[in-house]
PLY file of the C-alpha trace (Angstrom):
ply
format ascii 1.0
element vertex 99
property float x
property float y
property float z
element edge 98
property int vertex1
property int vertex2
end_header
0.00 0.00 0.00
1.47 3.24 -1.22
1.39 6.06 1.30
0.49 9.60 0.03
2.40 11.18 3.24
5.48 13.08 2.95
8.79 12.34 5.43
10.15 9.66 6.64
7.98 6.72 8.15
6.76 7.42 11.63
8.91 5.59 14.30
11.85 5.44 12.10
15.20 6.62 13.33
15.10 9.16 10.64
11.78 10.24 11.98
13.13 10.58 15.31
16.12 12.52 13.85
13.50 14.80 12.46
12.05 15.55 15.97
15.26 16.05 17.94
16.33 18.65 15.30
12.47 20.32 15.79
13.16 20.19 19.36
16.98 21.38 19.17
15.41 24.67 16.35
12.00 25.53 18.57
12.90 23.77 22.09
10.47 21.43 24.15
8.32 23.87 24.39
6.93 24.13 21.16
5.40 20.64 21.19
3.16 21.40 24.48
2.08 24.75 22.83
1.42 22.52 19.42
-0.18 19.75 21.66
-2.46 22.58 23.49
-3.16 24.20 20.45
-4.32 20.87 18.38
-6.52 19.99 21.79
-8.51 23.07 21.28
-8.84 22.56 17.56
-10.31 19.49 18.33
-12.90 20.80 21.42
-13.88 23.10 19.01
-14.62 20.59 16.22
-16.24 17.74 18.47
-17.09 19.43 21.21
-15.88 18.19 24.87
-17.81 15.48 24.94
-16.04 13.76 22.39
-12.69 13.75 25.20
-15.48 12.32 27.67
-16.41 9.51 25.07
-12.70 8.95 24.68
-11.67 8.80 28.13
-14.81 6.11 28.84
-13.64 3.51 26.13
-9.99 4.26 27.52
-11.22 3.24 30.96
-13.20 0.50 29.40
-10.55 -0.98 27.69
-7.65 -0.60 30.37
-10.38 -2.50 32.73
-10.17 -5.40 30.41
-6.34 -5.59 29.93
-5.77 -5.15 33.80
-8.86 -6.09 35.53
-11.42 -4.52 38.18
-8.35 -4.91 40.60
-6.34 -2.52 39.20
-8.51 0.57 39.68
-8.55 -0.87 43.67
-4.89 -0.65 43.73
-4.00 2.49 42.05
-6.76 3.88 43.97
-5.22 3.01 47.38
-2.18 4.04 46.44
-3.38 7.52 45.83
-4.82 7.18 48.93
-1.96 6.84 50.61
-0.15 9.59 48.80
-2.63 12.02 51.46
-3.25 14.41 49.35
-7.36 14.45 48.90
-9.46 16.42 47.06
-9.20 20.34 46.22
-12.56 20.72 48.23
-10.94 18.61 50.77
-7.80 20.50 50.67
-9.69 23.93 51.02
-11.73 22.70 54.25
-8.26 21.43 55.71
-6.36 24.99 55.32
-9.49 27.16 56.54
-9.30 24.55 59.27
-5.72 25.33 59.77
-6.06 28.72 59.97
-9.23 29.27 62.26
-6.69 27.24 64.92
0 1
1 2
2 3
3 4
4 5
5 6
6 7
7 8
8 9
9 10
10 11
11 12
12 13
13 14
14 15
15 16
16 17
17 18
18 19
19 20
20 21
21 22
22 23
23 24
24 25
25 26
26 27
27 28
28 29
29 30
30 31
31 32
32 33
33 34
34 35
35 36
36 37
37 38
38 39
39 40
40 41
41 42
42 43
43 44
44 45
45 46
46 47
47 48
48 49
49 50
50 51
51 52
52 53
53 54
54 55
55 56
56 57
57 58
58 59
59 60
60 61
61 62
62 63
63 64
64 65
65 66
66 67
67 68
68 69
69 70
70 71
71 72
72 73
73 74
74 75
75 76
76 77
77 78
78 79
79 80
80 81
81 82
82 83
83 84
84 85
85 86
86 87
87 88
88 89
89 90
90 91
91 92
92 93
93 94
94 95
95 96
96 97
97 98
């Protein structure tokens, strides 16, 4: 199957070439203001519940590769990481302070 794209084949160590010398020219940078800027293209096309509709098969599908369990554990161990919620967070420092 002939490929109508230009440049070199994605993954290839020329196209890899081709994004250190991007990232050498413009710096790191450039690819998170790309990346934001392609994100809002697309919320503007399909609207945000198109990254909703993504994010549920992504969650759908990582349940069937790793199982029920593995929301459990990664849920425990952000748990244990203590940091809680930003609402939960906010009643903890007004707590703070009123002491």
């Amino acid at each position: 199957m002939a490929t109508s794209k230009r440049g070199p084949e994605p993954g290839s160590q020329k196209a890899k070439h081709g994004g250190q010398a991007v990232r050498e020219k413009y710096g790191p940078e450039f690819y998170s203001k790309i990346g934001n800027k392609g994100g809002e293209a697309v919320k503007e096309k399909l609207g945000p519940s198109f990254y909703a509709e993504i994010g549920k098969k992504g969650g759908e599908s990582t349940k069937r590769q790793q199982g029920p369990e593995f929301y459990s554990r990664i849920g425990k161990k952000g748990g244990e990481r203590g940091r809680g919620t930003p609402k939960q967070q906010a009643r903890d420092r007004a707590a703070a302070q009123q002491r």
